[in-house]
Each structure stands twice: as structure tokens, then as C-alpha cells.
C-alpha positions as CSV (number, residue, x, y, z in Angstrom):
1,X,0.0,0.0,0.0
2,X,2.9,2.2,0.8
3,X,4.4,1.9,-3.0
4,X,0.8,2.9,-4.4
5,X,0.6,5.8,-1.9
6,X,4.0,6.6,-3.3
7,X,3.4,6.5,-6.4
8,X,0.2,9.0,-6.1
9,X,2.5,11.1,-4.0
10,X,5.4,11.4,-5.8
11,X,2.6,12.8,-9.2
12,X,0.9,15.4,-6.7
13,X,1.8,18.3,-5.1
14,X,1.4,19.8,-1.4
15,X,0.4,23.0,-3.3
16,X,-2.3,21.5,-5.7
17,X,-4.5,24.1,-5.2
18,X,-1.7,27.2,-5.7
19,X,-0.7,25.6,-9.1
20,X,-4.6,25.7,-10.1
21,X,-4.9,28.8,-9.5
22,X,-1.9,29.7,-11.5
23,X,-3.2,27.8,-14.2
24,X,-6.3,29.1,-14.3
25,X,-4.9,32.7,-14.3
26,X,-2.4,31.9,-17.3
27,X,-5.4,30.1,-19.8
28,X,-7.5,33.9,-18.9
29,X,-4.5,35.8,-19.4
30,X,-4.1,33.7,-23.3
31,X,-7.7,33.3,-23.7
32,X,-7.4,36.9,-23.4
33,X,-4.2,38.4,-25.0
34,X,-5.8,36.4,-28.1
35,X,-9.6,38.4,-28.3
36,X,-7.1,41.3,-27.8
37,X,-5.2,40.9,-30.5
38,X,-8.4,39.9,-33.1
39,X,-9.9,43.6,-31.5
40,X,-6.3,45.1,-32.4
41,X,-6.0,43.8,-35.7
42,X,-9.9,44.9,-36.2
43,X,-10.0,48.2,-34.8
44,X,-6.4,48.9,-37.2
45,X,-8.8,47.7,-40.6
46,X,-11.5,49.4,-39.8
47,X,-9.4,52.6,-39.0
48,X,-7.8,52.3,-42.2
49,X,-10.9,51.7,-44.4
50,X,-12.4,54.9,-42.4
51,X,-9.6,57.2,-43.1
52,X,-9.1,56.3,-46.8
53,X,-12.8,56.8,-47.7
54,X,-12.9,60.1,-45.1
55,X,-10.4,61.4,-47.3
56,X,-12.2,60.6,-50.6
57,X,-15.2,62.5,-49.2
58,X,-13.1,65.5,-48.2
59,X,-12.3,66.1,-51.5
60,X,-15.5,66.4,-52.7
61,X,-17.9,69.5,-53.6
62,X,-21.2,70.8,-54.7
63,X,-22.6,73.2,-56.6
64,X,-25.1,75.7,-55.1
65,X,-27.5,77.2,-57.9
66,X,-27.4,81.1,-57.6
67,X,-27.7,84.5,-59.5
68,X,-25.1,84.8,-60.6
69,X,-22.9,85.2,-63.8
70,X,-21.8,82.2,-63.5
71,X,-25.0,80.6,-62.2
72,X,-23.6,78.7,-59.7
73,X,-21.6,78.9,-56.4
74,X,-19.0,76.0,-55.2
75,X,-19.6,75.3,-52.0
76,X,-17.5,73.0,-49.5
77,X,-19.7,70.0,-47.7
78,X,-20.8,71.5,-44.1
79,X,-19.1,68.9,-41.8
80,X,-16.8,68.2,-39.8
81,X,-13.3,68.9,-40.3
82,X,-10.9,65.2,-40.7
83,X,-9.3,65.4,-37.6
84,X,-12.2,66.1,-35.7
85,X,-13.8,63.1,-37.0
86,X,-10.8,60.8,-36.4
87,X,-10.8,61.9,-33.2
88,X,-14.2,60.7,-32.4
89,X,-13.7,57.3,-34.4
90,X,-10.8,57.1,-31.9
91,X,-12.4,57.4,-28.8
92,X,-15.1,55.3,-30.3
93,X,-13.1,52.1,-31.0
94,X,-11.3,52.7,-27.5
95,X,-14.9,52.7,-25.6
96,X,-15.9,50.2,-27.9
97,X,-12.8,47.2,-27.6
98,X,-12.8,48.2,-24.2
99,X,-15.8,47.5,-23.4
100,X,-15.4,44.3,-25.7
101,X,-12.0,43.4,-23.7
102,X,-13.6,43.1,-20.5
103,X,-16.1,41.2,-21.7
104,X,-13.8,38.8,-23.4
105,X,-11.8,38.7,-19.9
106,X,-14.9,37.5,-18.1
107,X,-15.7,35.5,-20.7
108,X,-12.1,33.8,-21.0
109,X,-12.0,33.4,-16.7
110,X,-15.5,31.2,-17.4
111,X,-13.7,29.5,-20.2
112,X,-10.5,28.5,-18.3
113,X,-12.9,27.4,-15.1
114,X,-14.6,24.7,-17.5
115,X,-11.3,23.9,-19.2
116,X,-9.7,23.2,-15.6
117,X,-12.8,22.1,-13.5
118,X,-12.0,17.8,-14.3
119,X,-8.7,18.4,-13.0
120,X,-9.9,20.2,-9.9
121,X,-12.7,17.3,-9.5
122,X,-10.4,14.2,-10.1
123,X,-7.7,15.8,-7.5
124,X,-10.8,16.3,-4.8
125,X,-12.0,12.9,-5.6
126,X,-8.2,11.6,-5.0
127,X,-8.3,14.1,-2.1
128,X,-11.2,12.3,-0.7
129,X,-10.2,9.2,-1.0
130,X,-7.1,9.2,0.9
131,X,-9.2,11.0,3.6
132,X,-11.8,8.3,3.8
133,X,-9.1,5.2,2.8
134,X,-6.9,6.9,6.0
135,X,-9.7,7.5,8.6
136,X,-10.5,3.5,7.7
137,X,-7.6,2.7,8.4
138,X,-7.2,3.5,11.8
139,X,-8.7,1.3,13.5
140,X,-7.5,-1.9,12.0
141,X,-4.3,-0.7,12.5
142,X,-4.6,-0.2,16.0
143,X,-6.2,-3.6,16.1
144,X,-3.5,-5.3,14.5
145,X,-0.8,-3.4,16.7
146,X,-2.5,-4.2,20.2
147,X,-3.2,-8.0,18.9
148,X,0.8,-8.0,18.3
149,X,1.7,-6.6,21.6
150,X,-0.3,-9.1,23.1
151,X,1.4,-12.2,21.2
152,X,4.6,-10.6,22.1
153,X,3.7,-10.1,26.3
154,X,3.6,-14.2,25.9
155,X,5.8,-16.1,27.9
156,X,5.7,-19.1,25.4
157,X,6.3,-17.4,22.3
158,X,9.9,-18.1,20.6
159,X,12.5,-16.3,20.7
160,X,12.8,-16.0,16.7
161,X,9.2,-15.8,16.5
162,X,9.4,-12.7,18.6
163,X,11.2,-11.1,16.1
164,X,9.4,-11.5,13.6
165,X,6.7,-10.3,15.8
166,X,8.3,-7.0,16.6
167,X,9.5,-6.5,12.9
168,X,5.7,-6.9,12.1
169,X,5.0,-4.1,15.0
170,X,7.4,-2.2,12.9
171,X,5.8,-2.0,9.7
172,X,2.2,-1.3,11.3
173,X,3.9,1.7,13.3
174,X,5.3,2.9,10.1
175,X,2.2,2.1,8.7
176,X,0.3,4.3,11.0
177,X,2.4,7.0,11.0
178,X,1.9,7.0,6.8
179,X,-1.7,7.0,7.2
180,X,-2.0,9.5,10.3
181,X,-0.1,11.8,8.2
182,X,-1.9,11.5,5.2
183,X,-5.0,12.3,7.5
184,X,-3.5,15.5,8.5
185,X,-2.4,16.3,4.8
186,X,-6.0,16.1,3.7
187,X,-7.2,17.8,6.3
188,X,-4.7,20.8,6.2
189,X,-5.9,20.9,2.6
190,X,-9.6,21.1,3.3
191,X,-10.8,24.6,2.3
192,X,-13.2,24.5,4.7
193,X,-10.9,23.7,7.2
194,X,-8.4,26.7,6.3
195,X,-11.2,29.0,6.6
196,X,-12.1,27.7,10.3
197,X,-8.7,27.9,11.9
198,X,-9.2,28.2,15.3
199,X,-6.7,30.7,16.5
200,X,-5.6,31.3,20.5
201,X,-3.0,33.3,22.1
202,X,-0.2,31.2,22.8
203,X,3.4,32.0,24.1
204,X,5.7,31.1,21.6
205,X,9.0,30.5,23.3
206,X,7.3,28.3,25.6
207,X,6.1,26.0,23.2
208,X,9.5,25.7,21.7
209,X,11.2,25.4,25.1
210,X,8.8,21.7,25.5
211,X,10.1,20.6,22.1
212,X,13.2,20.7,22.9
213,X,12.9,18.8,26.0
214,X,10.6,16.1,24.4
215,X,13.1,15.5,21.7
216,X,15.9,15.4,23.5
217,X,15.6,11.5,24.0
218,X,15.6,11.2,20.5
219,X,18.6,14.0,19.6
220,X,20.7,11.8,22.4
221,X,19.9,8.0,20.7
222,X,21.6,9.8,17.7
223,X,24.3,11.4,19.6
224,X,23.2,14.4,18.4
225,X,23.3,17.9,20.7
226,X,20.9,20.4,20.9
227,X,20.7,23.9,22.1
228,X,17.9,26.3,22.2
229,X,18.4,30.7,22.7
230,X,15.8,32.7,23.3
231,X,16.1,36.6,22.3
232,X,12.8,36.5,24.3
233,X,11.6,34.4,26.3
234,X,7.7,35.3,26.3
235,X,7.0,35.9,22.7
236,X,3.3,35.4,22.3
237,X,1.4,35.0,18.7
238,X,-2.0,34.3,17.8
239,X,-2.2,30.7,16.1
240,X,-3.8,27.1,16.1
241,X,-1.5,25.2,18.7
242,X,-1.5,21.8,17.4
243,X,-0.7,22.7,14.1
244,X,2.0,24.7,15.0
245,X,3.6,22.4,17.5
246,X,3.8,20.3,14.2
247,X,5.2,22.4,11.9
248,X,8.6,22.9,14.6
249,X,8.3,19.5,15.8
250,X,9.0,18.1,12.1
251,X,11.7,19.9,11.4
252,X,13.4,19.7,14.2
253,X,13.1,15.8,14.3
254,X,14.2,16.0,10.3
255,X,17.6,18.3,12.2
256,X,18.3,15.6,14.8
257,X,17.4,12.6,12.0
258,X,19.7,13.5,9.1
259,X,22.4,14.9,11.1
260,X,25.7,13.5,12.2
261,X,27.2,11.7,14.8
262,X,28.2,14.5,17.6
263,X,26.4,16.9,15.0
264,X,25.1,19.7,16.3
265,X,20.9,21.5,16.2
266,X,21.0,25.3,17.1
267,X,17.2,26.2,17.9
268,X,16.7,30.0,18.1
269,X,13.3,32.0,18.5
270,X,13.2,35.6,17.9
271,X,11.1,38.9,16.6
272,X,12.0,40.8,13.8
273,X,9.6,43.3,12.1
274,X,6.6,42.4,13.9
275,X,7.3,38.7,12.9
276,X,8.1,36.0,15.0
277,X,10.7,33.7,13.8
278,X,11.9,30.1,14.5
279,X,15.6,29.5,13.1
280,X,16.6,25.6,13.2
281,X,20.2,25.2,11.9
282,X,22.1,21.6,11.8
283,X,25.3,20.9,10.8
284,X,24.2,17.9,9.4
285,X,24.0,16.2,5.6
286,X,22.7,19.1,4.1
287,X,20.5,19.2,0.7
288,X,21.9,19.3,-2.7
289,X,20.4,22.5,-5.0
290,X,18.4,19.7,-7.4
291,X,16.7,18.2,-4.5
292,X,16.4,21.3,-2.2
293,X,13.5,22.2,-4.9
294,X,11.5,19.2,-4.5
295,X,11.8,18.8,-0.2
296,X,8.1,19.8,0.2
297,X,7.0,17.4,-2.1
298,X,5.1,14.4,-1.0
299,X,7.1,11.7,0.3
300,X,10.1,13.2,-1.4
301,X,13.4,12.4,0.4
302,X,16.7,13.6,0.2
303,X,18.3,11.2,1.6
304,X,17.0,7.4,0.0
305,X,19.5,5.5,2.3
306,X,17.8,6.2,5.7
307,X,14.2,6.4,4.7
308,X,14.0,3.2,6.2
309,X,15.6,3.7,9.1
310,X,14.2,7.0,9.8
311,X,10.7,5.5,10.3
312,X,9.3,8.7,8.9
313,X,6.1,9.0,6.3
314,X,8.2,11.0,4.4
315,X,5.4,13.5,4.3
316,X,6.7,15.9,7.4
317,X,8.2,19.0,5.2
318,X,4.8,18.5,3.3
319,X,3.1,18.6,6.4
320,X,4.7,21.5,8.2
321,X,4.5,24.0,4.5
322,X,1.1,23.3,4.7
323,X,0.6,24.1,8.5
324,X,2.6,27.7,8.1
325,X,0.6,28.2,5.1
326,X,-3.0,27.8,6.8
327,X,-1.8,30.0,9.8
328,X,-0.6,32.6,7.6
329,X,3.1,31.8,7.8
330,X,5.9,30.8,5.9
331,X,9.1,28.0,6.2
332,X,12.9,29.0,4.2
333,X,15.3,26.7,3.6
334,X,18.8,27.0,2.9
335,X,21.5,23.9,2.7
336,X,24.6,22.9,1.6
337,X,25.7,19.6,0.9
338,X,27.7,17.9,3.8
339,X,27.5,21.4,5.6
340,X,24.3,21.7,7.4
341,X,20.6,23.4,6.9
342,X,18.8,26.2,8.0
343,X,15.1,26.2,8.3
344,X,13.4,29.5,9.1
345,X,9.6,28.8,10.6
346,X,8.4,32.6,10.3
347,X,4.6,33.6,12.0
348,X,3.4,37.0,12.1
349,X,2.9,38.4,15.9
């Protein structure tokens, strides 16, 4: 199930709906730029045609019966002069193909909405389904796990069959953690959900402070050492509390994971212009530039040797992008390869 959930992830993005939009934008913008440029090439006919006959009619005359001598008087057509009159076609075919344009725009935005709209209903459809195929789940999982445990508390089970036993427990806790965060994915991604963020005051440099110490077991089983500085040490911010505790939490697990042996993780939380910033920098592995552009992708990793080992989902980077973006926030990355990475969780205050 993993390798099919792979494969979906690795074809869709944690910004689906962003890249609609874009999309949707662009086809209004050509849709557009192309009724322009028929009105253009149009209006610049008909202006021609005008101006040439105009000009025919400008040279002519009529004659006036009259008494005298000659009989006759020539008189010069009463109408406007040529300018005048090109000034008004002017402001004509502006009113006019403008007018025309916005219609076309309007026109063009309900065009690219039908051209996109079985894209957007096959992704919710895929959305929903990993929703509904995660919440299920659940609880034969945590069936599974428990009848495990319980075969393994046995006094008569073998020794090798206990192993296999808790190499089994592995796979369903890796399998639960996959499907948990695929829960959280598709919930992150609700729009309803982003519109219904409930939002508390919470003190930021606390919150960090009881990461730090629930991770310390795990930064110490890979001899890994952690410090945190606080420029403040009551910096509050308006947020959801779970979802933030998430966003840090992954990628300051990802620091301690991918690090070295006696590497370092330098947490820091700070203000700066009314925004509240979270700085986690390792000195471990580092990123190359070709996959530093794909880390937020689904179940992307860097690294391919210790996905295994890592026990992760591969879907925490993914996870914690999403989180900033529903509570108005933002993650930076920078790495070098062998050097070390800098993650920048920023919040506004």
C-alpha cells in the first residue's frame, strides 16, 4: 500500500490548489491576449478603411445654384473637419474594444474554469479518498498493533518468532504514522478547514522550550546535541497550537534525523519586524540545490539510504508547508551539501 501511496505522492503536489490557481490565471490571461489581439488587428482595418474613404469624401464638392454670372456657387460640404472626425472614431473604438475586452476577460475566466474544472474534481476525488481510505484505516491498525503486543507479552512465544513479531509491530507503526499523516495532509488541505482555523493566544518561546525537551531523548539516541536561545523568552502569537507544535516539531526531528554523529541542532526564537521567527540550523547532511527544490513534495526524500531507518512518512516537510501556510506563515530553507541546513519557521505576531 505504501508503494501505491508513493506512487500518487510522488505525481501530486502539497500546493495543488496554488498551481490551479496559476493555471487558471495563465489560460484567462491567453484566452485573453488572443480576443485582444483579433480587436487590435480589427480596430487597425476598420481605422484604415475609415480614413481612406474620409479622405475621398473631403475632396469632394457641390454646386449651389445662384444668381449669378456664372450661375452657380461652389460650396464645400458643411461637416466636420478630418481630424475632428478621427478623433471621435478614436475614442469610439477605445470605448468600444474596451468594453469588448472586459467582456472577453470575463468571458475567458469562465472558459479556463470549465477547461480546468475535471482536473480540480479528479484531484478532490483523490483528495477524498485518501481521507476516507486513512480515517478506515485507523482502526484496523490499531487492532493489528494491540493483537501484536499481546502475542509478544507471551511467555511461550519463541525467541525467533518474537522477532518477527516486533519487525511486524514495525511495519504497522510505520504504517500508521503514513496514514496518520496522510490524515493530517488532507485535512490541512480542506478549504473549509483553512477557513475555520481556530486561532488562541499562545506563548511562543514556551512552546519551543517543551520541544526541545521532548526530543531530547531522540537527539541523544543519535548522539546528536541540541541547544535552544531565546532573544525572548515570552514571545506570544495568535495561532492554532496543534498545528503549530507540528510544523517545529517536524523539522526539528528531520535536524536531529539527518544529522551527524556528535552533530550539532541550534534552535533559536526571535522577533523581527513584527514577525516571529523560528531558526533551526544543523550541521548535518545538508541538501543538494536539485533536491532542495523538491523537499516539500510528498514523500520526497533527500536522503534514499535512511528512509527506512528514519521511520518517517516522508510526508513531514509537506506537512509543516502546509501548516505555516493555513496559519498565515511561511518555512525558508537554505543547505549545503555535507554542511548543514537552515530552516526559518516565520509567524506573524
Amino acid at each position: 500500500m505504501q508503494n501505491a501511496l508513493k506512487l500518487f505522492g510522488a505525481k501530486a503536489t502539497a500546493s495543488f490548489n496554488e498551481h490551479f490557481r496559476n493555471s487558471l490565471w495563465k489560460l484567462t490571461i491567453l484566452y485573453t491576449v488572443v480576443i485582444a489581439t483579433i480587436l487590435v488587428v480589427s480596430s487597425g482595418v476598420i481605422y484604415s478603411a475609415f480614413s481612406q474613404k474620409l479622405g475621398r469624401r473631403y475632396q469632394d464638392f457641390r454646386l449651389i445654384p445662384q444668381n449669378r454670372p456664372l450661375g452657380f456657387e461652389i460650396v464645400r460640404a458643411t461637416i466636420p473637419t478630418q481630424a475632428e472626425v478621427q478623433e471621435e472614431l478614436i475614442y469610439s473604438l477605445i470605448l468600444v474594444n474596451g468594453i469588448l475586452i472586459i467582456i472577453a476577460g470575463i468571458a475567458s475566466y469562465w472558459l479556463a474554469h470549465i477547461t480546468l474544472r475535471p482536473v480540480k474534481e479528479s484531484y478532490d476525488a483523490q483528495r477524498r479518498f485518501f481521507a476516507d481510505a486513512s480515517h478506515e484505516l485507523r482502526t484496523p491498525l490499531s487492532i493489528l498493533k494491540i493483537e501484536l503486543e499481546n502475542e509478544l507479552a507471551k511467555n511461550a512465544v519463541p525467541v525467533t518468532q518474537q522477532e518477527k513479531i516486533r519487525s511486524h509491530l514495525e511495519e504497522v507503526d510505520r504504517m500508521s504514522t503514513l496514514v496518520s499523516d496522510l490524515l493530517v495532509l488532507s485535512r490541512l488541505h480542506d478549504q473549509d478547514n483553512k477557513t475555520n482555523v481556530q486561532r488562541f493566544t499562545i506563548n511562543l518561546s514556551a512552546m519551543v522550550r517543551d520541544i526541545h525537551k521532548r526530543l531530547q531523548p531522540l537527539a541523544s539516541q543519535h548522539i546528536v546535541h541540541m541547544t535552544l536561545h531565546e532573544a525572548n523568552s515570552d514571545i506570544t502569537i495568535s495561532s492554532d497550537e496543534q498545528a503549530l507544535s507540528r510544523a517545529i516539531l517536524n523539522v526539528i526531528k528531520n535536524a536531529i534525523i539527518y544529522n551527524k554523529p556528535d552533530g550539532m541542532v541550534t534552535i533559536t526564537v526571535s522577533t523581527k519586524e513584527k514577525k516571529a521567527l523560528v531558526e533551526i540550523v544543523d550541521t548535518g547532511i545538508g541538501v543538494s540545490p536539485d533536491d532542495l527544490t523538491h523537499i516539500f513534495e510528498r514523500f520526497y526524500r533527500a536522503d534514499k539510504s535512511r528512509s527506512r531507518a528514519s521511520g518517517g512518512s516522508g510526508l513531514g516537510l509537506s506537512i509543516t508547508r502546509s501548516s505555516l501556510e493555513q496559519l498565515d506563515g511561511s518555512v525558508d530553507v537554505k543547505s549545503t551539501l555535507e554542511q548543514g541546513t537552515t530552516v526559518t519557521l516565520t509567524l506573524p505576531v
